[in-house]
N, C-alpha and C positions, 0 to 999 in steps of 0.2 A: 504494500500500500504506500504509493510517493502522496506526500502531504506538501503542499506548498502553505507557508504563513507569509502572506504579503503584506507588509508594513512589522516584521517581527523586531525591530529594533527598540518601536514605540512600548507607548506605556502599555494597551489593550493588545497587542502583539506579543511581549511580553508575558503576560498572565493569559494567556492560550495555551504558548508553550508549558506554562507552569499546569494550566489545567488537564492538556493532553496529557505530559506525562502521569499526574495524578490518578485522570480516569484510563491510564493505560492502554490507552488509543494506539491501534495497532498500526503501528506507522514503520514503515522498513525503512522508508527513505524520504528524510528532512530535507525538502527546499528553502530555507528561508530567504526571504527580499524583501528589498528595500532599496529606499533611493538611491541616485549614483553616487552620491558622495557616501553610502556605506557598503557600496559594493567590496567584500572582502574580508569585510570582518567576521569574526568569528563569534560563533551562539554556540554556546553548549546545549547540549540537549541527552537526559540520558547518561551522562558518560561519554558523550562524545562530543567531536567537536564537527560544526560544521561553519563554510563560510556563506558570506550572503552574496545573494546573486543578482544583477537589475532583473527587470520585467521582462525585456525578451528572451534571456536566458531561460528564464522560467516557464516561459510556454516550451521552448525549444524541448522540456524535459519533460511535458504532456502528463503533467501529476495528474492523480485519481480525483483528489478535492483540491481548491485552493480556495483558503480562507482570508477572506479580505479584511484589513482592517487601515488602510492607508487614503483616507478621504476618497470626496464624491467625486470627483475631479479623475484620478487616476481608475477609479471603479468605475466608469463610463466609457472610460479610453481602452481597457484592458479585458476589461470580466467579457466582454464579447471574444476577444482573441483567447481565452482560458478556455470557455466556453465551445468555439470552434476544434479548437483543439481537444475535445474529447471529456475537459474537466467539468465538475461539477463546479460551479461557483458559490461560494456562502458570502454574503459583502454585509459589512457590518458597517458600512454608510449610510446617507438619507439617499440616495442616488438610483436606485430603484423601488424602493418603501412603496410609493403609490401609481410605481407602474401599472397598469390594470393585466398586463402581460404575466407577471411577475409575484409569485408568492410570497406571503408576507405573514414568517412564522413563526411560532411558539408551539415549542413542539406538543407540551403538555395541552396543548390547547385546540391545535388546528393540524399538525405535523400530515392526518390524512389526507388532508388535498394533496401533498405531493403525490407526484406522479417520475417516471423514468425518464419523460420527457421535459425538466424541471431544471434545464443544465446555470441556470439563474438565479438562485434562492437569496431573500432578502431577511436581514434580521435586523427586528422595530428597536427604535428608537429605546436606551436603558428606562425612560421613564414609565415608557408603555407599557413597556415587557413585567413588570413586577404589579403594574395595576391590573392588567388583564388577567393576570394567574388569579386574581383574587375575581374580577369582574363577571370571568369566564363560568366557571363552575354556577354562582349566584344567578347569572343571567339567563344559561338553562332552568334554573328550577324557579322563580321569581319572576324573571321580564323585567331587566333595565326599562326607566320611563328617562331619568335625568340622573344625571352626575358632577359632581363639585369637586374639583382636584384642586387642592394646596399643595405644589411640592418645595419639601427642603431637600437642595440638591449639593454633591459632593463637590468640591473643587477638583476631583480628580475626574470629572465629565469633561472638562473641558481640555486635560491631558496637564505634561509634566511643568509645562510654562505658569498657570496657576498653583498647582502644588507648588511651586518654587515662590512664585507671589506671597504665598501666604507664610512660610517659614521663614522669609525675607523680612516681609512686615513685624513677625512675630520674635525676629532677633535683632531689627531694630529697635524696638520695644525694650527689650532687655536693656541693651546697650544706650538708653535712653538720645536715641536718634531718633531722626523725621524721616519718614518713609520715600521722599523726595527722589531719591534715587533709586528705589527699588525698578526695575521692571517690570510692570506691570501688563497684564494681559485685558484687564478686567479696567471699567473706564473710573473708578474707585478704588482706594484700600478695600479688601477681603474681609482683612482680619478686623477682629469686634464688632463687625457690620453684616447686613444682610441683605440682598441687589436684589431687586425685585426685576431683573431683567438674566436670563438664560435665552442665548441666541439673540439674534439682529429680530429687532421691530417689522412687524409686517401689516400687511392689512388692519382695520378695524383697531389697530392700537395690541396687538396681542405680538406674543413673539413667538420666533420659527419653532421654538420647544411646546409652547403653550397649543398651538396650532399643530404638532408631532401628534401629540398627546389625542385630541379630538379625531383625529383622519385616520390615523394607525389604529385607536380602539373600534373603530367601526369597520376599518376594512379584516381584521385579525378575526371581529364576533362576527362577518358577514352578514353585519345588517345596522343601517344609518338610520333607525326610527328610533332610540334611544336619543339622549342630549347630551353632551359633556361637554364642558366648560372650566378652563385650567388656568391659573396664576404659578407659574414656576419662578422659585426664586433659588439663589445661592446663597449658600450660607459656609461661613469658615468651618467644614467637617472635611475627611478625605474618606471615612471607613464606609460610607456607601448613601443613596438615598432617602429621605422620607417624604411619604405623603400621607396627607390628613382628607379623607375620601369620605363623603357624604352623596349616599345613593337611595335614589328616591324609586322604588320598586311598581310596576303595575299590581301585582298581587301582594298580598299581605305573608309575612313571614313568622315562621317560631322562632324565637333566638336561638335557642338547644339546638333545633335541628338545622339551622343554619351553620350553628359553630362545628358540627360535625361534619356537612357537607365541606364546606372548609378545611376543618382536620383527615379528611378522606383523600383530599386532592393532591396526587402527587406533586413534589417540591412545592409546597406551603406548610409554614409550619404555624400550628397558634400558638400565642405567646403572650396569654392573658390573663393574671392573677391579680388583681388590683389589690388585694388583702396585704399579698407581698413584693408590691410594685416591681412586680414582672409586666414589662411588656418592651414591644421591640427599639431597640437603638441603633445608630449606624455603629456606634463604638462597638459592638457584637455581633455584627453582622458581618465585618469584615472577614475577608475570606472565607465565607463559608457561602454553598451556593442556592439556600434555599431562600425563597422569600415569606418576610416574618409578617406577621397579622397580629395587632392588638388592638386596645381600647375598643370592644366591638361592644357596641351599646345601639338602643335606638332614639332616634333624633326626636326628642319629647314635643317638638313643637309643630310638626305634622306628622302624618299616619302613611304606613309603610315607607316608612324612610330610614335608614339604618347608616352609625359614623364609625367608620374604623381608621388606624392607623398603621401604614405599609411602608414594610423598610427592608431593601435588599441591596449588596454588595451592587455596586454597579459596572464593577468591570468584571465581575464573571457572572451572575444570571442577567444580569444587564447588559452585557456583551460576551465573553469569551465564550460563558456556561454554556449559553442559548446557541451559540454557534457549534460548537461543540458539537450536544446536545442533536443539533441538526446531521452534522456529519454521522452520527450513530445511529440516527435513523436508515439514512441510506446504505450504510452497511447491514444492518439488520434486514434491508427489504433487498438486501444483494442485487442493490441494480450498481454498485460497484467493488 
């Protein structure tokens, strides 16, 4: 099995490699790539070492999967010549998300529609991807009417330039300096602050994440007669996501058997004891790949409407898990 990671040098290319070898993904032979200027260096993987290759090298070597994680830009240009060439494609960009061509998956969720003919495969956006695991299940047994997303998002979404931002801020601080000089990614200080902007402004005043969120959860549930409406903001965390999710149901629900349907659902975990304030953080969520569900109560000031709180690692169920995740399907349906 030849596995290509494209973009393995970055932060979410990195934590693939970590997850492949973890879930012991059956890989004989590692392509890693990345752009030209790291053509040649070397990735361990395993015990071994390999070097990195550009783009056309990599098709040249006709891998079984290639999993993209090196922006929309290069996944536009490429995942067609991967593609051609025989590969399955995973791309963990926005760059084919709402192709209508183009699968748009979670596996625990929708993984069936693939097909053999599916040499394309798109994986949603980390914000989606952990709402939907929760969405999904409820949606079958209830019927979404309306959804409220609040998320607090990691500084590691936006890769290692913000993680850097923020350690910057936070040892000027020490050092009793002005952050003046930091480089910053983010159009503010990070640290002690909270940007109620993820991604560039788009239409109607929302932004490109906020707008992720609403398109990706309908195209993923197959079907846009639910409502959702999202405020994403960043906040100074790195260990993973959260969202504060109020969902306003057509049918009426049991809490118990709700929280069971939930507890039933593969990768979700509940994580809700208020007695002894258990419930989910980004700080414990990190590297681990389930996505965590608490404060699940119902919203007292209208009927069938239920508020929970969702927090998952967002570079591995958020991206690397999910992609992964995808690649194990397609070996288990041995169309590679």
């Amino acid at each position: 099995m030849k596995i290509a990671v494209v973009g393995a040098t970055g932060m979410v290319g990195q934590v693939m490699l970590k997850v492949l070898e973890e879930r012991d993904f059956p890989v004989s032979d590692l392509v890693p790539v990345a752009s030209e200027k790291s053509v040649g260096k070397p990735i361990h993987y395993k015990g071994k070492q390999y070097n990195v290759v550009s783009l056309s090298a990599a098709v040249e070597q006709r891998p079984d999967i290639a999993i993209f994680s090196a922006g929309g830009a290069t996944s536009l240009e490429w995942a067609p010549r991967f593609a051609v060439a025989g590969s399955f494609v995973i791309d963990n960009s926005s760059a084919w998300r709402m192709d209508p061509t183009k699968k748009l998956v979670v596996p625990e969720i929708n993984a069936s529609l693939l097909t053999k003919e599916d040499k394309i495969i798109a994986n949603p956006n980390c914000s989606t991807i952990q709402l939907v695991m929760v969405l999904g299940p409820l949606h079958k047994k209830y019927r979404l009417k309306r959804v409220v997303v609040s998320t607090y998002q990691s500084v590691t979404g936006t890769g290692k330039a913000a993680v850097d931002q923020l350690n910057q801020e936070i040892f000027a601080e020490v050092k009793g300096e002005d952050t003046e000089s930091v480089s910053k990614v983010y159009p503010y200080d990070i640290y002690k602050n909270a940007l109620p902007q993820c991604d560039v402004f788009e239409e109607g005043g929302y932004t490109k994440e906020e707008l992720k969120l609403t398109r990706e959860s309908a195209k993923i549930l197959r079907d846009d007669s639910f409502r959702l409406t999202a405020t994403a903001v960043r906040v100074p965390v790195q260990g993973g996501h959260s969202e504060s999710v109020n969902i306003e149901f057509e049918n009426d629900f049991d809490l118990e058997e709700l929280r069971g349907i939930l507890s039933r659902t593969p990768g979700v975990t509940v994580q809700d004891n208020i007695d002894k304030n258990e419930y989910p953080m980004p700080l414990y969520s990190e590297g681990k790949d389930e996505v965590f569900v608490g404060r699940i109560r119902r919203d007292f000031s209208q009927p069938k409407t239920l508020n929970c709180w969702i927090v998952s690692d967002n570079l591995r169920k958020g991206a690397a898990t999910n992609a992964v995740q995808i690649a194990e399907y397609l070996i288990e349906k041995k169309w590679v």
